[in-house]
N, C-alpha and C positions, 0 to 999 in steps of 0.2 A: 299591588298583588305580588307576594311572593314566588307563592306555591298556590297547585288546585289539586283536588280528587275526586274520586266520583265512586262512591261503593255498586255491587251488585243492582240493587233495591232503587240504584237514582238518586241517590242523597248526594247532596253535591257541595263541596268546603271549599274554601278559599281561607288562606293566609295572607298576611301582609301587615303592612302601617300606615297609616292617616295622622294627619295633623289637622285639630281643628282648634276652637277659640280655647281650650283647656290645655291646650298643648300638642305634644306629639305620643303617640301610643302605637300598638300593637293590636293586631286582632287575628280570633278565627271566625269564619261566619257560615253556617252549615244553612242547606235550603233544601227543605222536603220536596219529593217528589209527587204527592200526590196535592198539600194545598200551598204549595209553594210559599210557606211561610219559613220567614229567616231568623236564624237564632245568631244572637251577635256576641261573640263572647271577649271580652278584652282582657287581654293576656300582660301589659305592661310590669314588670321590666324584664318580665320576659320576650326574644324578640327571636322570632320562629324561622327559621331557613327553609325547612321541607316537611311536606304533606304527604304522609300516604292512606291510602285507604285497603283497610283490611277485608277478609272474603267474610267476617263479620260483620260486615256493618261497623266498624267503628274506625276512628282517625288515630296515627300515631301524628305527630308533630318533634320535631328535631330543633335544634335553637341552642340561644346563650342567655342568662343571666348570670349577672353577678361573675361574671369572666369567668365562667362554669359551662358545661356542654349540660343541657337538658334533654329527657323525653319525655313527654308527656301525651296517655293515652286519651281520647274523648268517644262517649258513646255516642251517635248520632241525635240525639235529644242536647248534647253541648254540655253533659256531667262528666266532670274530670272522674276517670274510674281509676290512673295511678299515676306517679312521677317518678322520676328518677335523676339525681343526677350521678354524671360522671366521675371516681373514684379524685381523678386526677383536675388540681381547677387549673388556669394558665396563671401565667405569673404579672404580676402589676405593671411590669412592663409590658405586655402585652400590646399588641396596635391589631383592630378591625377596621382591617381593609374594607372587608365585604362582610356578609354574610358567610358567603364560604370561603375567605380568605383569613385567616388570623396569621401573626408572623409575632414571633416572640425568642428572646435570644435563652438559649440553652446550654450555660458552659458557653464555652467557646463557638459554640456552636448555633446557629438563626435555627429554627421549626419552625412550619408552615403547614 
């Protein structure tokens, strides 16, 4: 597990990645508050850092693909409602440390 959140209403996400006999993947998985049923939504090659929950009821999610910064909005039923990515992608040299670490050289110069 990455990230969690929990809207108004009790709907409650989690982020993160599992590895099973298919490999290694991505996920978000939203659980209702009233029948406690889980929506499992796999997100693969996109790979999510942070969860927040909105006064909406819905989830934004923050991440990388394709050495790109992502958002991606979800409404609490687990329907991508938009995406986005970031104008600027990193460069092929790029190294992920972490999740919220990237370090890539700039000119002369390292970013992080």
């Amino acid at each position: 597990v990455r990230d969690a959140a929990r809207t108004t209403d009790g709907t409650f996400a989690v982020c993160g990645s599992f590895v099973n006999q298919s490999g290694p993947g991505t996920y978000l998985a939203l659980v209702q508050p009233t029948t406690q049923a889980t929506t499992f939504i796999p997100l693969s090659p996109f790979q999510p850092s942070h969860l927040v929950a909105s006064p909406q009821g819905t989830f934004w999610l923050v991440g990388f693909a394709n050495k790109a910064a992502h958002f991606r909005h979800y409404d609490a039923s687990g329907k991508l409602l938009s995406s986005a990515m970031r104008a600027v992608t990193l460069p092929t040299s790029a190294t992920f440390l972490s999740t919220d670490l990237i370090v890539a050289p700039h000119g002369p110069d390292v970013l992080w």
